[in-house]
C-alpha positions as CSV (number, residue, x, y, z in Angstrom):
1,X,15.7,29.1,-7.6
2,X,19.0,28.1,-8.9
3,X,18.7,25.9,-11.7
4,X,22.4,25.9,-13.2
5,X,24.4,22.6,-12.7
6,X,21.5,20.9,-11.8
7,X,21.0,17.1,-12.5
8,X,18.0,16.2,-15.0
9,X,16.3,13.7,-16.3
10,X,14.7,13.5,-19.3
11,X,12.5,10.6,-20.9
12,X,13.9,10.6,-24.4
13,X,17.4,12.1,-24.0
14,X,18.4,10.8,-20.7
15,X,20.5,12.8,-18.2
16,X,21.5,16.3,-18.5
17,X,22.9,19.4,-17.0
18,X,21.1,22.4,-16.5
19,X,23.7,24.6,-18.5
20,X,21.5,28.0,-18.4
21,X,17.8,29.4,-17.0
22,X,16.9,32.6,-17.3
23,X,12.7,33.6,-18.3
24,X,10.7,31.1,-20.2
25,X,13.6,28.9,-21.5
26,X,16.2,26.4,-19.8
27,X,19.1,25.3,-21.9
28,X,20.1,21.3,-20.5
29,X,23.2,19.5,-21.7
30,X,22.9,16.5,-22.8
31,X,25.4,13.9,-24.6
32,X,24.0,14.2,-27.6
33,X,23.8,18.3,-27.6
34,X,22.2,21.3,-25.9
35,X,18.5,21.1,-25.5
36,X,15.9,24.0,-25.0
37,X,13.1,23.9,-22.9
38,X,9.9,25.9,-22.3
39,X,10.2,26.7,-17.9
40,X,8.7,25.3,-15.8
41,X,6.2,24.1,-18.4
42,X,9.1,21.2,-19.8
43,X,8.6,19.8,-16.0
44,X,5.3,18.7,-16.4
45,X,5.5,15.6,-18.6
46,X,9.5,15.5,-20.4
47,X,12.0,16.5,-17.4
48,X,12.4,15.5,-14.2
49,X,15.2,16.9,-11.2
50,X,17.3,13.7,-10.1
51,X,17.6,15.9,-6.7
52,X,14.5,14.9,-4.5
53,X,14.2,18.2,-2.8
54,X,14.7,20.4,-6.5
55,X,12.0,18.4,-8.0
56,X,9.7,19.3,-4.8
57,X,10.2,22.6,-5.1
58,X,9.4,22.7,-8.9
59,X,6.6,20.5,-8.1
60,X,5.1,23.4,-5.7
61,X,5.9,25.8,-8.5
62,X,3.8,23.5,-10.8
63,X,0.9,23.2,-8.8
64,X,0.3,26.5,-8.5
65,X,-0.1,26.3,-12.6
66,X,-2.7,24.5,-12.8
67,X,-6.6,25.3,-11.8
68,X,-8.7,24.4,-9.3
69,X,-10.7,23.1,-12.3
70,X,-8.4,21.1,-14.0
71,X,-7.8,19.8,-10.6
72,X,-11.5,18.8,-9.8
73,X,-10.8,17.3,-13.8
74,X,-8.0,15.0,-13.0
75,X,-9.4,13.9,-9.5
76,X,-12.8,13.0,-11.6
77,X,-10.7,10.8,-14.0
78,X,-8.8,9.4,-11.1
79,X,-11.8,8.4,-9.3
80,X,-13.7,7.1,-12.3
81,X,-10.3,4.6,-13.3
82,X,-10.3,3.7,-9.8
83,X,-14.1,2.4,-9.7
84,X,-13.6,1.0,-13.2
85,X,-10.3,-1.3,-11.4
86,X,-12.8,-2.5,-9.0
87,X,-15.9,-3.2,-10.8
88,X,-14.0,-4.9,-13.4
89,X,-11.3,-7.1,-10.5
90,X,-11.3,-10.8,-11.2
91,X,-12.3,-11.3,-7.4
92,X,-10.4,-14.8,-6.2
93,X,-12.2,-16.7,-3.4
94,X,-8.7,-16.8,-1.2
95,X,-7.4,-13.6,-1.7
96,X,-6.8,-12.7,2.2
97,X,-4.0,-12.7,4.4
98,X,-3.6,-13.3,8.1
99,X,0.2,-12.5,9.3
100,X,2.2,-14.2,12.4
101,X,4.3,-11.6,13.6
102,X,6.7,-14.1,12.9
103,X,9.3,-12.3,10.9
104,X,7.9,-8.6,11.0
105,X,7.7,-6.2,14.2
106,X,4.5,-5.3,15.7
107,X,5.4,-1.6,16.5
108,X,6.8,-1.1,13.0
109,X,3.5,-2.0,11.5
110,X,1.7,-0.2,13.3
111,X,4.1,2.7,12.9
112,X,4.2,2.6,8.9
113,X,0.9,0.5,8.6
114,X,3.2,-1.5,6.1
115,X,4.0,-4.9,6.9
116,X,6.4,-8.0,5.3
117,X,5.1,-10.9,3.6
118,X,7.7,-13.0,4.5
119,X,11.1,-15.0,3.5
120,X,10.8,-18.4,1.6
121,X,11.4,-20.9,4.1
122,X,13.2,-23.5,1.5
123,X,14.0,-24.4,-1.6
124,X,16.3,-22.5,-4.1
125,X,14.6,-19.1,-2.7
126,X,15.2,-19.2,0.6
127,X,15.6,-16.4,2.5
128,X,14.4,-14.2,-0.4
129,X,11.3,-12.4,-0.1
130,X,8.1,-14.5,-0.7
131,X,5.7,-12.2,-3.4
132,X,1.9,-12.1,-2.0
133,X,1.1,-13.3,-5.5
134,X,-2.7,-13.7,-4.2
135,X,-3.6,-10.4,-2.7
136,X,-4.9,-7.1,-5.0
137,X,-6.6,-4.3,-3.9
138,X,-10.2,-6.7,-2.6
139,X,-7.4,-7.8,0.2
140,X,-7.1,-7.3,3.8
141,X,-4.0,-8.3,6.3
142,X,-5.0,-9.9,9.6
143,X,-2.9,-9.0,12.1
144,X,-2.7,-11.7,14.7
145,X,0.0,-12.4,17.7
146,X,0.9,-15.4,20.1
147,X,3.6,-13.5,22.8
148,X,6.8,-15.4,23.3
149,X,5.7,-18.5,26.1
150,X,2.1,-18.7,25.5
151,X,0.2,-21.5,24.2
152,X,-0.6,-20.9,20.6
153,X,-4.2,-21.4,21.6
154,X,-3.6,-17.9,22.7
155,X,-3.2,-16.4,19.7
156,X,-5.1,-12.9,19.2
157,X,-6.2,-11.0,16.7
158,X,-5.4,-7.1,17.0
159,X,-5.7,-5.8,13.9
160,X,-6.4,-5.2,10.1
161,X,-6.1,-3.6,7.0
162,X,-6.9,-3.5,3.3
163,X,-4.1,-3.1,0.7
164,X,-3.7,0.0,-1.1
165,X,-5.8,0.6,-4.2
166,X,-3.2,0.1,-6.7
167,X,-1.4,-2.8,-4.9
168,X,-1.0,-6.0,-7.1
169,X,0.7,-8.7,-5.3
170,X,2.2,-10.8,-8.3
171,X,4.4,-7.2,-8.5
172,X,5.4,-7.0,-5.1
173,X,8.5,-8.5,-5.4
174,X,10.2,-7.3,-2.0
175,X,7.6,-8.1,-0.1
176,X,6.8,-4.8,1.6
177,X,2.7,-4.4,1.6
178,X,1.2,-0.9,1.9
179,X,-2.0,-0.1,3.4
180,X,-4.8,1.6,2.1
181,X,-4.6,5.3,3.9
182,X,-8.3,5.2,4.9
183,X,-9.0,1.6,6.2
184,X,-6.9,0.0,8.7
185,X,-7.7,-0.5,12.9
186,X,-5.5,-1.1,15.8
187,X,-7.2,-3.2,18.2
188,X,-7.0,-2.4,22.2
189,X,-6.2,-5.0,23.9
190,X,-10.4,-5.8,25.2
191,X,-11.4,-5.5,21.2
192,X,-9.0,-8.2,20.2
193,X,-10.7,-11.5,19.3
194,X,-9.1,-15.3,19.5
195,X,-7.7,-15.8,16.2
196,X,-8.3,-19.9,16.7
197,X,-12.1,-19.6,16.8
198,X,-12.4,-19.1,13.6
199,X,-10.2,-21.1,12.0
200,X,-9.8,-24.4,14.2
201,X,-12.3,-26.1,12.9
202,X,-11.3,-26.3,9.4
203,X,-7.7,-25.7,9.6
204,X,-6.4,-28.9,11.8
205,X,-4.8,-28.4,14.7
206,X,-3.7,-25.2,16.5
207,X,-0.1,-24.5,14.9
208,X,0.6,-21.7,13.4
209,X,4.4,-22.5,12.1
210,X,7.4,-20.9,10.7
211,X,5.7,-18.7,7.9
212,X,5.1,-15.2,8.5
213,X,1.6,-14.9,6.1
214,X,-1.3,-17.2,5.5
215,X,-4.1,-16.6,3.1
216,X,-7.4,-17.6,3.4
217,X,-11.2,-17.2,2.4
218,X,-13.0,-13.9,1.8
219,X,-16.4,-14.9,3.4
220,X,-14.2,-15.8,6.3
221,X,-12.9,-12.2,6.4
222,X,-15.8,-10.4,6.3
223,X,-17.0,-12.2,9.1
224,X,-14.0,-10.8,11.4
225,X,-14.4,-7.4,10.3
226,X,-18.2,-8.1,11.2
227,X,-17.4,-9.6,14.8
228,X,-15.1,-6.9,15.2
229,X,-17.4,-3.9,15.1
230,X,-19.2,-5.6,17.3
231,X,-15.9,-5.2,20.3
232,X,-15.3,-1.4,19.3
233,X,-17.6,1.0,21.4
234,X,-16.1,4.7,21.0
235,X,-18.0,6.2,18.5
236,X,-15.3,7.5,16.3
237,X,-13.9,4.1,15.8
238,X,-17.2,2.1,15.2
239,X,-17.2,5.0,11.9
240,X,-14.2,3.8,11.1
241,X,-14.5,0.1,11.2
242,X,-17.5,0.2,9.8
243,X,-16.6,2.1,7.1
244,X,-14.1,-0.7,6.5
245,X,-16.1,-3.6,6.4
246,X,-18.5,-1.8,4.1
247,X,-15.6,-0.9,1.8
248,X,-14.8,-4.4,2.1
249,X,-18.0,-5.7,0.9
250,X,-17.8,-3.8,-2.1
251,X,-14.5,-4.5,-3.4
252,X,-15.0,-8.1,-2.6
253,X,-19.2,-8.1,-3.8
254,X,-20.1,-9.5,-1.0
């Protein structure tokens, strides 16, 4: 691989040059002088390629470093900060979301299984990106619809989410929410349930508005993703959803 002239990065000394490679060492210029560095050991925690596809290529070169047991290691240690995250979540009694499809796309949602909180409405931050400052890894998105000329009585549900584990909301300043890769469902069109019957009763009337995302309770959530598994018949997909809502439960302690 040809390392010379490369572009790096280095936490402490900032960018460089790849000047010379050659065996165990890389030389890098920097501004303040030429700097040696173990290869491709260096890559590992102090230097980093400012070209995407070099660093994925010394990232495949890495990998193959390091054990299957230091690998079982590190996903152990993962694992065990990600339970610790949950156990120890400051769980908020409105910490769901349920979306219009007001200012995002239903196909790109679905595509990406990311989806936009929305643009302020008013106010000196209008038309800036509105932070979910409520939702953290115990939240799910709702995805609900009313097409173009229907009553908004109509409105549907046809989907859901949760957020991905290491989603905070108060840091999610463009607006752009991830899912979690493991629990999210695309409803067919006879699973999808009428968005209004669960929330007409406490909510006032049946108007949705201009805003793209509306948060609401958790207990209210959980019974969706309950009703729901009761609509999906395939086997394959009741796994999944119920997988979900059990995933759910926990993060929420419900």
């Amino acid at each position: 691989m040809q390392l010379e002239g490369k572009s790096i990065q280095h936490m402490k000394f900032g960018k460089g040059i790849v000047k010379e490679s050659g065996g165990k060492y890389i030389t890098v210029q920097f501004e303040e002088g030429e700097k040696q560095f173990l290869y491709p050991d260096a890559f590992f925690k102090f230097l980093v390629f400012n070209d995407k596809k070099m660093q994925e290529k010394i990232d495949i070169i890495l990998d193959g470093m390091i054990s299957k047991e230091e690998k079982d290691r590190e996903a152990e240690i993962r694992e065990q900060e990600r339970v610790h995250k949950i156990q120890t979540l400051k769980v908020e009694l409105n910490s769901q979301a349920a979306f219009g499809m007001i200012q995002n796309a239903k196909e790109n949602v679905f595509d990406a299984w990311t989806i936009f909180s929305g643009n302020y409405l008013s106010g000196k931050s209008k038309g800036k990106p509105k932070p979910p400052i409520k939702l953290k890894l115990n939240s799910a998105c709702l995805l609900t619809e009313c097409l173009a000329g229907e009553a908004e009585s109509k409105r549907r549900i046809i989907g859901a989410f949760m957020v991905n584990d290491d989603f905070v909301g108060s840091n999610c300043q463009d607006g752009i929410i991830k899912s979690h890769e493991n629990f999210r469902i695309k409803l067919k069109t006879n699973e999808m349930l009428s968005f209004w019957d669960y929330f007409s009763n406490d909510e006032g009337p049946q108007k949705w508005g201009g805003a793209e995302m509306k948060y609401f309770t958790n207990i209210k959530m959980q019974h969706i993703l309950n009703d729901i598994q009761t609509k999906i018949t395939d086997l394959k997909r009741q796994q999944l959803v119920s997988e979900f809502y059990q995933y759910f439960c926990y993060v929420n302690r419900l």
